[in-house]
N, C-alpha and C positions, 0 to 999 in steps of 0.2 A: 603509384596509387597505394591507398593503406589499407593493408590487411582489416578483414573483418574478425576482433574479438570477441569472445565470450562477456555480455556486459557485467563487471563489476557488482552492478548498485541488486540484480536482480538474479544473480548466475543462471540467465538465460531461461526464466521462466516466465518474461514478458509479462511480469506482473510481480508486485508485495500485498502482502497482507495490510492491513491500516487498521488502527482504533480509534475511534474517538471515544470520548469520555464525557460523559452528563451528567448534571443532575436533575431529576424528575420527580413530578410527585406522584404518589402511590395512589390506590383507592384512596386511601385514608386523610390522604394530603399531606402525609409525612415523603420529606427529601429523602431520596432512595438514590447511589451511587451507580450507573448503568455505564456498562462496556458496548459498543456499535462495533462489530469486528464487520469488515468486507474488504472484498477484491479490487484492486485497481491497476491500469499500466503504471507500469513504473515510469517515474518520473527522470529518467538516466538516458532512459534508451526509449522512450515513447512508447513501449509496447512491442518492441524489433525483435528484444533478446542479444542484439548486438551493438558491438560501438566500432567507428572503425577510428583505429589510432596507429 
């Protein structure tokens, strides 16, 4: 049976950071650059923290 590792994609924080990126209008209606930063499971290990290999 295969040991359980520390996953890779997230070093076992069962989750990354993600940005998304837009553009939006302002009050003014002028196009304004906007960063969406949040929390998600990682997409490695599903949210475990681990992988086994």
């Amino acid at each position: 049976m295969a040991e359980p590792q520390v996953c890779p994609g997230c070093a076992g924080r069962r989750g990354t950071e993600k940005v998304q990126h837009t553009v939006e209008a302002d009050g003014s209606g002028w196009q304004v650059h906007r960063e969406h930063r949040y929390w998600s499971p990682c997409g490695r290990c599903g949210g475990a923290g681990v992988v086994y290999g």
